[in-house]
Structure formats: structure tokens, C-alpha cells
N, C-alpha and C positions, 0 to 999 in steps of 0.2 A: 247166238252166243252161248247160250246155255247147254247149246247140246254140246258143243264144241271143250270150252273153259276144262281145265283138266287142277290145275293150281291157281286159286285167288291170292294176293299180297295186297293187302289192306294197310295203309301207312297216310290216307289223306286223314290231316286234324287242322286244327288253329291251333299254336302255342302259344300266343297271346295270353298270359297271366292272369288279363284281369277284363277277357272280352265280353262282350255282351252275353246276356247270359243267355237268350233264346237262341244267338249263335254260335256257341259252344258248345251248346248242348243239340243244337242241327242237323253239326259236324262231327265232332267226335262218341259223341253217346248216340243219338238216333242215324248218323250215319253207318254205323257197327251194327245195326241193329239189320240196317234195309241189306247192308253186304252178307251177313248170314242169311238172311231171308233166300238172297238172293243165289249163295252158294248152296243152300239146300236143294233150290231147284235145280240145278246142275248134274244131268245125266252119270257125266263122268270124272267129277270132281275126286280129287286122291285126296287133297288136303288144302286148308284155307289157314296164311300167315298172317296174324293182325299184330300189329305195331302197336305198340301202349308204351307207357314213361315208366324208370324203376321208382319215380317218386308218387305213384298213384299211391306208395305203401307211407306216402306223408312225412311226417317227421321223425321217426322213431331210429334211433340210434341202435347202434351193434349191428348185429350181421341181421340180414333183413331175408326171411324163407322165400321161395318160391311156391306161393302162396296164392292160390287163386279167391278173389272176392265171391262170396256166393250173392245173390240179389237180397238186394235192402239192408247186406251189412254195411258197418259203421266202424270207424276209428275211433268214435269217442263212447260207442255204444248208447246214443240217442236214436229217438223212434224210427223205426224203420222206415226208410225212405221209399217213396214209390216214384220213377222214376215218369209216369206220365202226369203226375203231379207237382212236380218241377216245371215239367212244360207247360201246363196249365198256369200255374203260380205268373212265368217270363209273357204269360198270352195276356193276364189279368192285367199284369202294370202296364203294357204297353199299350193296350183299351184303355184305361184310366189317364195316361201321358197323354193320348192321341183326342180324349177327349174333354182335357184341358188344354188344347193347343201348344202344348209343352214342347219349346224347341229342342234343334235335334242334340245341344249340348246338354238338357236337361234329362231329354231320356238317354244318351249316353251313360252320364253319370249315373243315371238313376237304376239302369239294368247292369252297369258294371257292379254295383253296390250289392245289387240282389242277388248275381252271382258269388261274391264273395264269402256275403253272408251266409248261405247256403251251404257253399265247402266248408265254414269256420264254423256252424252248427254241428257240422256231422263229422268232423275232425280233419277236414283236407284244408292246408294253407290257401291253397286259389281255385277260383276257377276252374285253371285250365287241368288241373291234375283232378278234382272234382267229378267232370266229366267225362275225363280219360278212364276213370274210375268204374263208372256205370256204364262205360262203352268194352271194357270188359266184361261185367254181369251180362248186359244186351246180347255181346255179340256169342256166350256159351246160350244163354237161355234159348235163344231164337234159332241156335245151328241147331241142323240134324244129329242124334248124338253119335251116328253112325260116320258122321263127316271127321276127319283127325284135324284137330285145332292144335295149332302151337302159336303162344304166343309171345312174345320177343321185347323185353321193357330195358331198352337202353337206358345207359344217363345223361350226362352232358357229352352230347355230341361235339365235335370237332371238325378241323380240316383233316385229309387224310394222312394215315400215314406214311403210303406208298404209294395206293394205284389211287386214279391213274399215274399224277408223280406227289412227290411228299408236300403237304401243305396248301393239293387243294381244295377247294370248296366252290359251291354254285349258291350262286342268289345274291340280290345285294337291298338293303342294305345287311351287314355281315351281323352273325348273330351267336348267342349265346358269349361266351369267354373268347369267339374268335372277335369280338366288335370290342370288348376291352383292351385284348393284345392290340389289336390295329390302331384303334383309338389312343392308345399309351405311346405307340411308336409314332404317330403323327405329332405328339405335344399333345391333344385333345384332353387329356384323362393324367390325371395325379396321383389321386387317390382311390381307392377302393375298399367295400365295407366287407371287414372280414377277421376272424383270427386267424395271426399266423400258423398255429396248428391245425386251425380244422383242414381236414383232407376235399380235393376237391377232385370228383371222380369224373376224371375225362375218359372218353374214347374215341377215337379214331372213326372218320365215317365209314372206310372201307373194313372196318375192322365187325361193325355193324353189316354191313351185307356180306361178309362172308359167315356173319353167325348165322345170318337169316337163311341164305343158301344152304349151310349144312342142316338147319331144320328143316328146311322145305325136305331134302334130299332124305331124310332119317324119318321121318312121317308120315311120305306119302303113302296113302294103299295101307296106313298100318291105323286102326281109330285107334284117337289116344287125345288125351287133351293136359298139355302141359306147359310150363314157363318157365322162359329161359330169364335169368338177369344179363345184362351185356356191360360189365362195364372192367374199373381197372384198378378199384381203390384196395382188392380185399392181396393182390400179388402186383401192385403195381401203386403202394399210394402215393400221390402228390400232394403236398400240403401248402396252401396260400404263400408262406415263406419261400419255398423252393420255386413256385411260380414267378412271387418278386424276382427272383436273383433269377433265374432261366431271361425273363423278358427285359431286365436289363443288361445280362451281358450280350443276349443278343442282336439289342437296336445301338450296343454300343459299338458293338463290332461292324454293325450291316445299320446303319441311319437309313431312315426314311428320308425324301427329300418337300420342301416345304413347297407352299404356292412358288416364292421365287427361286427354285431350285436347290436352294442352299440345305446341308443335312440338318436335319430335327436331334438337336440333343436332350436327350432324358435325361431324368433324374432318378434316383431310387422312387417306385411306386409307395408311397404310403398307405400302410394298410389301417383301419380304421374299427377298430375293434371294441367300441363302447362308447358311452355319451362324454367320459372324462377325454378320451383320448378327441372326441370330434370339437371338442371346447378347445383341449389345445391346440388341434391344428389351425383353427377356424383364429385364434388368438395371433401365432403367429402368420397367419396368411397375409390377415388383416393390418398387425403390425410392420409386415415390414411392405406393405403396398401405400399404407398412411406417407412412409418417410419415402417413398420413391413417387407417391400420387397425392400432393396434400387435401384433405377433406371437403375441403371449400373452392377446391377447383373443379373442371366441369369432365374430369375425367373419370370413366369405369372400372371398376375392377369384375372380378367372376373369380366362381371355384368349380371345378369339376371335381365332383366324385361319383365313381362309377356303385350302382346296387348291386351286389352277389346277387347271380344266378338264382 
């Protein structure tokens, strides 16, 4: 293979938020590490495409640079991270778990926590952006610098929206803002936690492999090492409000159909924007399920609300 391989695309990760942290960091930080290693070796390699998230760059509001991480920076400017000292750290507790017989719910819990901790020390919200984080640093440090690196940090992916036809996607169960859409159109989902203003920056998945294609196509054969953002917010924004009113008129006009055939009619999504407003809703939920289900009988109620992306 290696003598062969002319262009690598690097795009395997866990999105999983809040996954175990020695497997997060496996896959998207030490897996980026072994694909450089690996494209180095590569006779006739022109250029290597790695896939990262636009939110490796965290929280930070306004226009956000195409900015590459150098190794062991930080978001919050805490001690520089060393990134086989992470893995060390995920090897230690799980020797510690395995040698108190700790079931596998408690090392679950207990290496999701350490991952988190981890990105929330050094200024990333989760995990899975954490690692995505350092599988950037990995994957420059460890190429050849003669190899041409571009690297490609989508945002919220989507179903497509053309090729192959509009709207669609692979895998189930369905994910990101497509598993809320779907979810709202079945009856599943109510509410959702969010400001009506904040913009929320979709793309299109096809929209994503043709960015990637014209980089592969403009990098090959030329070293260069740069980042693309791929999304839609900065000529194209959507904001939570506009998303309400789009997926209601649209499961108003086109229902879903229920277990017994019959269409699913929705209601306006509630958006959920602060602890005042989740008291209210949570007041009238409860209030008018008392007068149709009295207390003291042996019937259930539920709420759905779906968490932003």
C-alpha cells in the first residue's frame, strides 16, 4: 500500500460528546497520529486530507480564524498539555477501576468524567472536541513537513442537499439536528434547549465532500499546510427561530405517519432558553396533564426535550 497510496482522507473519529476517554483519545487523537506516521511513509503520497470539527476552536464567539493548534496549546492558557500523558492518566484509572472490581457502569462513568474533566481544564466543552483538538497537533507534528496537509473542520453536518437526491443521509440511528428534525416530526420531541437567536451553523453533507475534493484537487503535489472552515453561518445564517417555523410548516404540510398509520400532527417546537422559561414550560406541562391524568391514578406522564448540538 504504501508504495502505491497517492492521496490519504482521514475522516475516522467517535463523535460521541462524552465517550470514554482512552477511546476518544484511541481514535481521533492517536488515530491521526498513526495516519501521519503512516502517510510519511508513503513513496508517492501528493497530499494527506484530515477531517477535524470547526468546534475544536471551543466556545469562542465572532468570526473564528483558520487557525491551526500548535502542540500543548490551550484555550484557557493552562499548563501545557502533553498529549501521552492523557493516555497515561485514561491507563492509570482503568488499572485502578479493574483493580477494584468496578463494574462496567462504574468505569463507564468514571473514564467519561475524566474525559471531560480534562477538555474543561484546558478550555474545550467535551471530550470529543478535546481530542479532535490534539488529533490536529498529532497529525502536523508526526507528517512529513514535506507532505501537503489540508485540513477540513466542518460544523454541524446534515442530510444532503442535492447529491445524491436532497435530504439524504446514511446511518441510523439519525444524528446531529437530523435526529431532532425527525424526532419532532414523529410526535417524539417538543421542546428543545436553545435561543431563539443563537445561529445554528448547518451544512449540507454533500456540501462537505465537495469542499474536501476541491482541497484534495488544489494541494496535491504543492507542501502547504492549511484550514479550511466548511460551514454556513457567516453567508448563510440560520437561527433556532427560523429552524422552529421551517420544521413546522414543513411536517405541517408533509406529516409523518404514526405506528397506526395515521399522520403525526405537531405543534410549534418550544424553544427552551433559560431555567425561567424550563419552570414554565415544565408548570404548564404538568398542569394541564394533572386535569386530563389525576395524581392519584396509576397513569404516566413524560417530557421530551431534545439538548442542542
Amino acid at each position: 500500500m504504501w508504495r502505491e497510496i497517492d492521496i490519504i482522507v482521514h475522516s475516522a473519529a467517535t463523535t460521541t460528546l462524552d465517550d470514554w476517554y482512552d477511546t476518544a483519545l484511541a481514535i481521533n487523537t492517536y488515530g491521526a497520529k498513526h495516519v501521519a506516521e503512516f502517510a510519511t511513509r508513503c513513496v508517492n503520497i501528493k497530499m494527506l486530507l484530515h477531517v477535524s470539527t470547526a468546534y475544536v476552536c471551543g466556545e469562542n464567539s465572532g468570526v473564528i480564524p483558520e487557525k491551526a493548534f500548535r502542540m500543548g496549546e490551550t484555550i484557557s492558557g493552562s499548563r501545557k498539555p502533553d498529549v501521552n500523558e492523557e493516555k497515561f492518566l485514561s491507563e492509570e484509572l482503568i488499572g485502578e477501576l479493574r483493580e477494584k472490581n468496578a463494574s462496567e457502569e462504574e468505569i463507564t462513568i468514571a473514564l467519561k468524567n475524566l474525559g471531560l474533566q480534562r477538555a474543561r481544564l484546558h478550555g474545550w466543552p467535551n471530550t470529543y472536541t478535546w481530542t479532535k483538538t490534539m488529533g490536529e497537533m498529532m497529525m502536523r507534528h508526526h507528517l512529513n513537513w514535506n507532505v501537503s496537509l489540508a485540513v477540513v473542520r466542518p460544523t454541524i453536518i446534515t442530510s444532503t442537499y442535492s447529491e445524491p437526491f436532497a435530504g439524504w443521509f446514511d446511518g441510523f440511528p439519525f444524528r446531529t439536528i437530523d435526529n431532532v428534525t425527525i424526532n419532532y416530526g414523529r410526535g417524539k420531541i417538543n421542546s428543545f434547549i436553545g435561543d431563539p437567536d443563537t445561529i445554528l451553523d448547518l451544512i449540507p453533507a454533500d456540501m462537505v465532500v465537495n469542499a474536501m475534493i476541491v482541497a484534495m484537487i488544489v494541494h496535491a503535489n504543492r507542501p502547504s499546510y492549511m484550514i479550511y472552515h466548511v460551514g454556513s453561518s457567516m453567508s448563510n445564517p440560520l437561527r433556532y427561530a427560523d429552524f422552529q417555523s421551517f420544521i413546522l410548516n414543513y411536517f405541517t404540510d408533509n406529516p409523518l405517519a404514526n405506528e397506526d398509520g395515521k399522520p403525526v400532527k405537531v405543534g410549534k417546537l418550544i424553544l427552551v432558553d433559560g431555567m425561567e422559561s424550563l419552570r414554565k414550560h415544565l408548570t404548564q406541562h404538568y398542569t394541564l396533564r394533572s386535569k386530563v391524568c389525576p395524581i392519584d391514578s396509576n397513569c404516566r406522564s413524560h417530557i421530551n426535550i431534545s439538548c442542542a448540538i
